[in-house]
C-alpha positions, 0 to 999 in steps of 0.5 A: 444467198450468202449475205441473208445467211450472214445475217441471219447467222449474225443477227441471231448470235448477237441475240443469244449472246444478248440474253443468254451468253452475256449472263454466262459470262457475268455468273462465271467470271463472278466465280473466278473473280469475286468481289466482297462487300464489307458490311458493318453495323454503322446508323448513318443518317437517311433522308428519304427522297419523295418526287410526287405530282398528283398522288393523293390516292397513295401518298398517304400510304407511302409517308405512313410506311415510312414513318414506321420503318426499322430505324431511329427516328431521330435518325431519319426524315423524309421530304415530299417534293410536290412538283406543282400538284393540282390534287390533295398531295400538297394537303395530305402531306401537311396533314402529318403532324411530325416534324420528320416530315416536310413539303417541298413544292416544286414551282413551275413544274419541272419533272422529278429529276429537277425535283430531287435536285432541289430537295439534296440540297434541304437533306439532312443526312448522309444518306439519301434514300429516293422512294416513288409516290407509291412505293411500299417498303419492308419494314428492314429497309433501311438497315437492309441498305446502310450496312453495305455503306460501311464499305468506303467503296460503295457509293450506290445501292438499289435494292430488290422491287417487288410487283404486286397484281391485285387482278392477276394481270399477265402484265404483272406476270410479265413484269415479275419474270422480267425482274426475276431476270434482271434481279440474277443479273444485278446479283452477279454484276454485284459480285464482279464490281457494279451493276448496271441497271437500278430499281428507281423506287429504292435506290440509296447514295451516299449525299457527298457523290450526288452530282446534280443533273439536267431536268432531262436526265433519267435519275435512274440512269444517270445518277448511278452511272455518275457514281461509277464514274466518280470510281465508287461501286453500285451494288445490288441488295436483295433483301431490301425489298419494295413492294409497288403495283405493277400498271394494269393495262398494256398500254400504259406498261408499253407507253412507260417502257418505251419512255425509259428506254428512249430516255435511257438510250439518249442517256448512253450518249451523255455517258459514252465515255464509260464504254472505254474500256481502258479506264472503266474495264469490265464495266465498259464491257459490261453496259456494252453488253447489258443496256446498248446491245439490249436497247438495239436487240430491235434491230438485230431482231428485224434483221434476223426475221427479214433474212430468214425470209430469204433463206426460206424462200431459197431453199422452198426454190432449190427444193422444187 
């Protein structure tokens, strides 16, 4: 009886801890330890990064909106990187007359990481600025974020993605309490250095610290994770807001999520020399807490369901 009961007890602290004495930790220790950002007024150039394979229903849309963003034009441009589209993509994006846009054509198809590794090299400006096919910006964005590079710390931003739900969808309501949570821990991690989790449709890095990855690597994950281990901070700006429609059925939200997480965890491995904490700190704490435990809650999650089996059946059999 001893061993189910340790489990039990062991499996759901590490589960509380997870989900809710981790996001103590991180508000407290950003009270007691608070680390500044220093903002300026800068207009570094921006290239806005467009990965998209058959997305002719929204990146008509996603060019227009960003085509009528806050911020000189001569001081931004955006590149669409078609990874071997069968549908109108490649088509409507010549279509814009300006030559702030241009088509890149990724041949054979080779997924979006090997599609931004190519397009670094054609971009023009000092920061680059990635946006998903179907990513809608608030018109502020790109001031929203460049001010926060005046701060030679800063090598990394994501901002803050909003879900749309035309149909109302618990899907979408899902979504958007999840991001609520995630969004209060990004804030706090911010505070106390870096955050460890991004939003892959409105992300920034400054162009000098992007290091090319291998086509299986989640950009999402890496990139950032690349940055804090060149000792730049990746910091959370929440008023830089995107608007993307969340998927519309279960099935396509658990196929995508399990995806990102399989991904993601294979890309711990690549990066498991950020968990020493004698040379990265509290971040090695941090990705410790936030994205290795919470891949593995599954676990501890079978563990705690199995041993309170046990435990309900003995005490069901001493109680009769």
């Amino acid at each position: 009886m001893i061993l189910p009961l340790t489990a039990f007890i062991g499996s759901l602290f590490v589960l509380i801890y997870i989900y809710f004495l981790y996001p103590i930790c991180i508000y407290l220790l950003c009270k007691l330890f608070p680390r500044l950002i220093q903002k300026g007024n800068r207009t570094p150039s921006v290239t806005i990064l467009i990965a998209a394979f058959n997305e002719e229903k929204h990146i008509y849309e996603t060019i227009r909106n960003k085509l009528e963003l806050d911020y000189p034009s001569g001081l931004f441009d955006i590149i669409v990187i078609s990874d071997s589209s069968t549908d109108r993509t490649d088509e409507i994006v010549l279509s814009f007359d300006n030559p702030r846009v241009k088509l890149l054509r990724q041949e054979p198809r080779g997924g979006k990481t090997s599609a931004l590794n190519m397009a670094v090299l054609y971009a023009k400006g000092e920061i680059i600025l990635f946006s998903d096919a179907n990513s809608i910006y608030a018109n502020d964005v790109i001031n929203r974020i460049v001010k926060s590079f005046d701060d030679p710390d800063v090598g990394y931003i994501t901002g803050k993605m909003v879900y749309s739900n035309p149909d109302g969808s618990i899907v979408g309501d899902g979504c958007s309490a999840y991001m609520k949570y995630e969004n209060f821990l990004r804030k706090h991690e911010t505070a106390v250095g870096s955050v460890v989790g991004v939003d892959g449709g409105i992300d920034a890095v400054r162009k000098n610290i992007y290091k090319p990855m291998r086509p299986d690597q989640l950009p999402d994950f890496i990139l950032p994770l690349n940055v804090i281990k060149q000792g730049y901070r990746v910091i959370y700006e929440p008023d830089a807001i995107l608007k993307e429609q969340t998927l519309q059925s279960f099935q396509d939200e658990y196929k995508m999520r399990v995806r990102v997480s399989l991904r993601s965890f294979w890309a711990l491995k690549d990066m498991v020399h950020l968990f020493n904490p004698f040379k990265y700190g509290v971040f090695s704490w941090q990705i410790f807490s936030h994205k290795l435990l919470r891949y593995v809650a599954f676990i501890f999650m079978i563990s705690l369901y199995i041993s309170n089996i046990f435990v309900s059946t003995h005490s069901k059999h001493n109680n009769t």
